[in-house]
N, C-alpha and C positions, 0 to 999 in steps of 0.2 A: 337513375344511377347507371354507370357504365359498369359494362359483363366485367365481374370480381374474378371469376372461377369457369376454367375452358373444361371442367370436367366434364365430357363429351357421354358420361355413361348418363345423365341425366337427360332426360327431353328439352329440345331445345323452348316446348310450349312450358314444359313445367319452371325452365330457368327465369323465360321471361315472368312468368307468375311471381315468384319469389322475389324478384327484383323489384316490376311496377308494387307489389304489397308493403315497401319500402316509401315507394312515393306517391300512390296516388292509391285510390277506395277500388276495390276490386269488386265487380257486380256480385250478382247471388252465386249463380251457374259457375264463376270461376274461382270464389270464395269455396264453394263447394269441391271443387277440382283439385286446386291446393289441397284443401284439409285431406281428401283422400290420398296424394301425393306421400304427405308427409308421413300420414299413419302406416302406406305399404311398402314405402321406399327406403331405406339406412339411408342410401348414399344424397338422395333428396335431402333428408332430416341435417345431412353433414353441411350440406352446402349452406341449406337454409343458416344454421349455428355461427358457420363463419360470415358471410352477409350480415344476419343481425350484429356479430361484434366489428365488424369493420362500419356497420352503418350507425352502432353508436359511439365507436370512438370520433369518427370524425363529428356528430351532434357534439359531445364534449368537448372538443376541442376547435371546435371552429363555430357552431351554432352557439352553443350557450356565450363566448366568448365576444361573437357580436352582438348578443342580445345585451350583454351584460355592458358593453362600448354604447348602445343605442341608448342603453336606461342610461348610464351615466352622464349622457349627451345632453340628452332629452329633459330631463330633469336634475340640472347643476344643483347642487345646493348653495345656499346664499344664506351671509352671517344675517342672524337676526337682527343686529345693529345696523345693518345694511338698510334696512326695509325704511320706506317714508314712514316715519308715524303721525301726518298730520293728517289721513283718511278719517272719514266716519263710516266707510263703511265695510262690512264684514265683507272677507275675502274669500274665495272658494277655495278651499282644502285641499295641496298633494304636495307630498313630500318623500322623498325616499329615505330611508335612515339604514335598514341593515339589509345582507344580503338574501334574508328569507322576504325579504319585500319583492325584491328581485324575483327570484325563483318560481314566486308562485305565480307569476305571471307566463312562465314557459306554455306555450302554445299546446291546448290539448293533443294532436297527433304525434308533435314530439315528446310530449311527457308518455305516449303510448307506444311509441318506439322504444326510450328507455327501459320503462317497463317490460318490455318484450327482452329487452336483453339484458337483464338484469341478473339472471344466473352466471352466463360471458365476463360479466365483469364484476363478479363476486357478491350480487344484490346490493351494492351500495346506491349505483345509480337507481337499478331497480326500485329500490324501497320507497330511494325521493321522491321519483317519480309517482309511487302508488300512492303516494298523499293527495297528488293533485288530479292524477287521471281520474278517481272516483266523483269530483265535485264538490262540490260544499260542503262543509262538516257538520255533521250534524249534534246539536243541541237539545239535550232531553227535557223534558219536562217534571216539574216536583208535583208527584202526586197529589190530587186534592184527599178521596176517600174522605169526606166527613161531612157527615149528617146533620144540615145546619141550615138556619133558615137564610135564604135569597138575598135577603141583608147583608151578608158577613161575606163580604169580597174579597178577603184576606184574613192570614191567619201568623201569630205567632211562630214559625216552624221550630227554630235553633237558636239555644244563646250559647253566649261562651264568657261568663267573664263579667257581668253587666252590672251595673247602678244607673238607675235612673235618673233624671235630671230634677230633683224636688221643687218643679215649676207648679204642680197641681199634688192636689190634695183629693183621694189616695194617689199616689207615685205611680201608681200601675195600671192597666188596664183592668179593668173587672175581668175578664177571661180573657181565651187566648184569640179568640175573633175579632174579628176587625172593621169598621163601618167607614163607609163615605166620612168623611171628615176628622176621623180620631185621627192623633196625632200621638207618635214616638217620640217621647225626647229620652236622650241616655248620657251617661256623663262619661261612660267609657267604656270598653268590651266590644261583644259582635253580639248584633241581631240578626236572625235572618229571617224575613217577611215572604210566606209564600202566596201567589194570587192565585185565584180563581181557575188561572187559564195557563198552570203550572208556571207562570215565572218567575224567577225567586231574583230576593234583590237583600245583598248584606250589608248593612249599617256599622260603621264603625264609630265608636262616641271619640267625642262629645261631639253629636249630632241630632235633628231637626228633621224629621218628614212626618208627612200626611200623606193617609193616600185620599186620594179625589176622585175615584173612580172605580168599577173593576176589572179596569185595566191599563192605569197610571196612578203619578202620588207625584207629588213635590219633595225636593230636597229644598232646605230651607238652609241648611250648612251643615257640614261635614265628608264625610268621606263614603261612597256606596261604589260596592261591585252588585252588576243587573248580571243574568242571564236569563237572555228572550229565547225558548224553545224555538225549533224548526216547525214550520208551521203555524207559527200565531200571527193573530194581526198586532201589527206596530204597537208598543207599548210607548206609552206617553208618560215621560219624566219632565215634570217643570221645576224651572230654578226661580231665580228673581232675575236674571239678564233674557230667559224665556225660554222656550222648551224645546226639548230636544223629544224625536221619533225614534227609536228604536226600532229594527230588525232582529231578525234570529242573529243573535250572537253572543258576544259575552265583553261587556265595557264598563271604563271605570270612570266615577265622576266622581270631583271635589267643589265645592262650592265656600267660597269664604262671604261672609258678607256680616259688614261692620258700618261704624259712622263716618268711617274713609275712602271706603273703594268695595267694591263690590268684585269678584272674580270666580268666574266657572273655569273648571281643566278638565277636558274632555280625551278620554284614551280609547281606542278602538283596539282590542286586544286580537279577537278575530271574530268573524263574521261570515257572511253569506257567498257569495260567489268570487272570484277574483271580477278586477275594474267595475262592480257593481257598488253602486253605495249600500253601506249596512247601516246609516244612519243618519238625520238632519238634524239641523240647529236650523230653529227660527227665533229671530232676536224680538226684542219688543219692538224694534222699530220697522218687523216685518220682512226684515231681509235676512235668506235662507242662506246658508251651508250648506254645500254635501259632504259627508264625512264615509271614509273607506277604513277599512282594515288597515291597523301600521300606524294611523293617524292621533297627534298626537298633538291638541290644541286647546290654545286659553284663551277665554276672550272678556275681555272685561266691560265696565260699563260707562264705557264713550267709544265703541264700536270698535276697538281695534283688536287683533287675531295675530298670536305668536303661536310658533312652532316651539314646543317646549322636548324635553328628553322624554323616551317612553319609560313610563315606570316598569320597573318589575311585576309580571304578575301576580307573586307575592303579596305586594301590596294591596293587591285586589282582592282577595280570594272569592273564588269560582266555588268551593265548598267548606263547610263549617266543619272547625275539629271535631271528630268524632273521638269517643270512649271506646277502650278496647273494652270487650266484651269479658266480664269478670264474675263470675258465680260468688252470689254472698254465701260466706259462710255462717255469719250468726244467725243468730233466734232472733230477733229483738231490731225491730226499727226503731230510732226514736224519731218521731217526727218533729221536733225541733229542729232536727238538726240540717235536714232539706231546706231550709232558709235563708242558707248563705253557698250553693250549688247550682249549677248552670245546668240544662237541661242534658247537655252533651257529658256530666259527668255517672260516673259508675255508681252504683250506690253501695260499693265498698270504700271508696272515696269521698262521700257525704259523709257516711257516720264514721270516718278518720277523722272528718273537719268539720272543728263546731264551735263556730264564728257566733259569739253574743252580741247583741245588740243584733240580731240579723229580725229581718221581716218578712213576710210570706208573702212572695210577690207573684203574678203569671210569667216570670220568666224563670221560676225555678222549678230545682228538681219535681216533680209528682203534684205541683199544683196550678190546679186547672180552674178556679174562679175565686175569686174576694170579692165580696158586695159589702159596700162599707151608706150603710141607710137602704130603702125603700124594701124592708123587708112587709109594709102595709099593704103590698099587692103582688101578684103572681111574680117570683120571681124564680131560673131555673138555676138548676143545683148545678149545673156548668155548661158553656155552649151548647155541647151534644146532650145533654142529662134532661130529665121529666122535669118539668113547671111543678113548684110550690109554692102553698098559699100559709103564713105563719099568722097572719093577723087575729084567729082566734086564741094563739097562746102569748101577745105579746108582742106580735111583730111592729114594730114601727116604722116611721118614713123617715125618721131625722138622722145625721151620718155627724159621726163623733169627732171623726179625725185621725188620722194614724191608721196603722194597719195593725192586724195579728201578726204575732212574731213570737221571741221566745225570752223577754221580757216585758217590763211594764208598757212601754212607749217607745213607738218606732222615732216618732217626732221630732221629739226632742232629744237634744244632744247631750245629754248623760243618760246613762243606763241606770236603770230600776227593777231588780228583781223580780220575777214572778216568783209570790209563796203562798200556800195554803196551809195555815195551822191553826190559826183564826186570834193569833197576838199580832196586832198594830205591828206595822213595819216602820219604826221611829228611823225617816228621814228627808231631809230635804233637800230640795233638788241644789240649792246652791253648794251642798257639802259634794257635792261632785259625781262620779259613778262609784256601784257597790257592785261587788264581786257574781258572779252568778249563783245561783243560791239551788237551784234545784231544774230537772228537767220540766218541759213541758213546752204548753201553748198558752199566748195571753192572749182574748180578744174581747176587744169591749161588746157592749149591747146591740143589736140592729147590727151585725155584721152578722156574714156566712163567710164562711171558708171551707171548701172543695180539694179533697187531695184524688189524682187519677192515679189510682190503685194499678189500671195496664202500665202507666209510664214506668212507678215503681215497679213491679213485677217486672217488665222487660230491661229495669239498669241492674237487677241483682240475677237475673236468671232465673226468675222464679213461679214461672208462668202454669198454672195450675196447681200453684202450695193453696192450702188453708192456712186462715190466719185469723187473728182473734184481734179488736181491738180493746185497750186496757187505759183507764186512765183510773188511777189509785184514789185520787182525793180530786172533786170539779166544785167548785165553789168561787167564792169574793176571794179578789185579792187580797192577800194580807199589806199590801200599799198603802202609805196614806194620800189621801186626794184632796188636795186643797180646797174643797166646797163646805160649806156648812152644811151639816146635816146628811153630807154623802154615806157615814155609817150606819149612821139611823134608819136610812131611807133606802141602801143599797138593797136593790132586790130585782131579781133574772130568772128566767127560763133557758137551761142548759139541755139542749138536743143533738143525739148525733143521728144520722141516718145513714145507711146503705144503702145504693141503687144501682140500676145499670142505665143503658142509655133511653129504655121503654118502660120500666118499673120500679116501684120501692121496694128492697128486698125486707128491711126490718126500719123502726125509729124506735129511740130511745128518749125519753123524758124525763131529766133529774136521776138520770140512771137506770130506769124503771122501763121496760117493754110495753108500747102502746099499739096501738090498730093505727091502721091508715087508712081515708076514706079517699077512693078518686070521684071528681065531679066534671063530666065535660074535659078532660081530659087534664085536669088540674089537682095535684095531690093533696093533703094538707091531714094534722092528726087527729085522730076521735079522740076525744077526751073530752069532756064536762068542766063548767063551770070550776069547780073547787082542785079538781088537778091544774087544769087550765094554767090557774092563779095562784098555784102553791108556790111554786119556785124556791129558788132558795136565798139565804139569806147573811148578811156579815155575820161572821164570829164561829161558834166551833159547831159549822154547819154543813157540812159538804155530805156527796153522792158518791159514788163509785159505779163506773160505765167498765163492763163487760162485752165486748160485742162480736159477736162470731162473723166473720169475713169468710164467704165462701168465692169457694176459684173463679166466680161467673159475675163477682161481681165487680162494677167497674168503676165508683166510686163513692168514697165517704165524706161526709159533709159536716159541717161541725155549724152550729149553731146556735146564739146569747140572743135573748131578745129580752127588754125590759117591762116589767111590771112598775107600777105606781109612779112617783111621778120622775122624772127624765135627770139623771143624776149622771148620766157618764158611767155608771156601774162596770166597774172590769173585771172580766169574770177568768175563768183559770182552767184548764185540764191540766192537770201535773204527772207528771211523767206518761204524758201522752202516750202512747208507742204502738207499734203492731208487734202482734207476738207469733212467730212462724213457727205451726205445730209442724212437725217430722211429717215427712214424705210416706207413703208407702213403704218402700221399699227401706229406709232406715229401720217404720217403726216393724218389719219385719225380722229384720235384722238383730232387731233390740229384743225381738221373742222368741227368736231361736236360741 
């Protein structure tokens, strides 16, 4: 730079210092020199000030201005209609579209000059600058924290909104963990899937994946925002035109595929370094892509690659709605009513809404497993929860169909009451849906159902209440069931349990307080032949479940298994609920 300032009070060695630090890397000894210059000197510090803002105006104005002539040179844009489309083969990716594409290319020593003068010119250039001088941006990772076995290479994190796709029978996953080959289908709303190695990837239905690995999954169709943390190794997303590698960053991908065309849309939202790739595409027919930040491409299946509009990242989302944080005020859960709630909502906003015909799936509020059959061998009370063994009260292998919910039948498309009074509920399915009739839980025989007492505690604020669980009447549905001999013959073992994620805290059997015996690290209930086998039975025959919930434990399990021979039996908790005894300090309150 040519001498700006004859201010002769300054040293002619310290002037030139100030100057070459503008253009060129100053060793240690005179890095050193400087620094002490500036800290003893005013008049030094003065000069320095104006030098930096005369050395970033002209950057502004002249540097950024050819950079931004060379980009626009460099890479013309050209109408898509322009392009040959009789190639088959995939083309390599670069496009410019808006000016922050630009920018981030600004040369690291001049984004460090800016920087430096960034106060001079009121932090605006400054600020830019500070985006790019520090390097890549970094991408956090989603916590695993959970105590599971080796198997489970992902996990349910967040929903928001969800129905599942009723391609399999039950609809849901059994818990919220996730194996080599299980597959998500959803018919609409937001999942979000977190792996192993924190990278979380959001599903928007009506959508199609697998994962296949524990550290990729296929999109089969629909629409997914990925973020790959800084510091992992490449996550691997396969479509059906072929998969794409993933970097640290954050991308969005749509995949269509039907009996006419097949088509991937690939969005690079941002990513890892600037002019580094953050991402490839290898086709089936083995020929790669490199895909950058900015980039915004569809390729279909007979090899050909459009430059499409980048979407908003909106579209994409990077994080799943969260709940504002809301203290329950009531006494009283009903656990019904969690059945038609997304895990992101409050649970003053569950028991506002109380959607019938809903069913108790792992994607809602406070429920952490449904096993619909194989309750004849070790089965665990939820991903993280103790192994239990039911087979001596009951337990069977055979799966009925449907889920628990908060009438008769998830299944089926009219709704049927849950009631326990023990008069025949005169109706049939063709006369259409009947009204709700009473709170509670329906589940048939050989099912368990798991509610995570932490999730609830943490949607209401109530983390360390006691609580009691209560169901008034647990018996045979008052339903009629079109089997011959279903009333005759209806007969179940009704059990609820508490646990935490190493022990049984209490079980319940027919209402009734039992022992638990562990074996080899496997729970299951003491009881004898003629408890065993009591169970209960249709008509004016029900139990009343009392159960005390202390603050430590982590969750309740609910439990039907059939006796005699195999009838579909559906059995009932009616007006299921948790009841929130008064805090300390209320019930102190209430004795003063």
């Amino acid at each position: 730079m040519n001498d700006f300032n004859s201010d002769k009070s300054v040293s002619v060695e310290i002037r030139k210092l100030i100057h070459r630090s503008f253009d060129d890397s100053l060793n240690e000894a005179e890095f050193e020199e400087l620094q002490l210059a500036l800290k003893t000197d005013r008049k030094a510090r003065l000069l320095y000030g104006e030098i930096a803002q005369f050395h970033a105006e002209l950057v502004a104005t002249k540097q950024a201005v050819a950079l931004c002539r060379e980009v626009q040179h460099e890479y013309q844009s050209v109408p898509i209609d322009s392009q040959p489309r009789s190639f088959k083969q995939w083309l390599p990716v670069k496009q410019w579209r808006r000016l922050t594409d630009a920018i981030q290319y600004i040369p690291r020593r001049t984004a460090a000059s800016l920087l430096a003068a960034g106060l001079g010119l009121g932090c605006a250039v400054g600020l830019v600058a500070s985006t790019f001088v520090g390097g890549a941006p970094e991408f956090l990772p989603v916590p695993w924290n959970w105590s599971v076995g080796s198997d489970v290479v992902a996990r349910i994190e967040m929903t928001h909104d969800v129905d599942w796709q009723s391609m399999e029978n039950p609809e849901t996953p059994a818990t919220r963990g996730l194996r080599v080959g299980e597959k998500v289908r959803i018919d609409h709303g937001l999942i979000q899937i977190a792996y192993r190695n924190g990278v979380s990837t959001i599903l928007q239905g009506p959508a199609v994946y697998e994962v296949r690995s524990e550290n990729g999954g296929k999109l089969f169709s629909g629409k997914q925002s990925t973020t790959v943390p800084s510091g992992n190794a490449n996550f691997l997303l396969e479509t059906s035109l072929g998969k794409f590698q993933l970097g640290p960053g954050h991308f969005g991908l749509t995949a269509e595929h039907s009996a006419a065309f097949r088509r991937v849309t690939f969005y690079g939202f941002s990513g890892g370094r600037p002019r580094a790739p953050s991402a490839q595409f290898e086709s089936s027919f083995g020929v790669t892509s490199d895909l950058k930040t900015g980039d915004a491409v569809q390729f279909d299946d007979i090899g050909l690659v459009e430059h499409v509009a980048m979407a908003s990242i909106g579209a994409f989302p990077k994080q799943m709605p969260q709940f504002k944080p809301e203290p329950f005020v009531g006494d009283t859960i009903h656990l019904g009513n969690l059945f038609d709630d997304s895990k992101a909502a409050s649970l003053s906003d569950a028991m506002r809404s109380d959607r019938y015909n809903a069913a108790a799936e792992t994607i809602d509020l406070g429920v952490a497993a449904v096993h619909d059959g194989g309750l004849d061998v070790d089965v665990q009370l939820a991903e993280d929860g103790v192994p239990f063994n039911f087979s001596n009260v009951g337990g069977g292998g055979a799966r009925v169909g449907g889920l628990p919910g908060n009438d008769t039948h998830r299944s089926i498309a009219v709704a049927i009451p849950i009631r326990t009074t023990g008069d025949l509920l005169g109706h049939h399915i063709a006369d259409g849906s009947l009204p709700k009739v009473e709170e509670g839980v329906g589940i048939d025989s050989n099912k368990l159902l798991t509610f995570d007492l932490q999730e609830i505690r943490e949607a209401g604020q109530l983390q360390g209440r006691t609580m009691r669980f209560v169901s008034d009447r647990a018996g045979m549905n008052d339903r009629e069931f079109p089997l011959d001999g279903s009333l005759e013959h209806a007969h179940a073992n009704m059990i609820v349990i508490v646990s935490t994620e190493e022990e049984v805290l209490s079980a319940y059997l027919n209402g009734e307080e039992v022992s638990v015996v562990e074996h080899t690290g496997v729970f299951s209930l003491d009881v004898d032949e003629e408890r065993a086998t009591r169970g209960v039975r249709y008509g004016d025959e029900f139990v009343r479940f009392d159960v005390p919930v202390p603050p430590e434990a982590r969750f309740l399990s609910f439990v039907s298994t059939q006796l005699e021979s195999e009838h579909h039996d559906h059995t009932v908790f009616s007006g299921a609920r948790l009841e929130i005894e008064p805090s300390d300090a209320a019930a102190n309150a209430t004795h003063d």
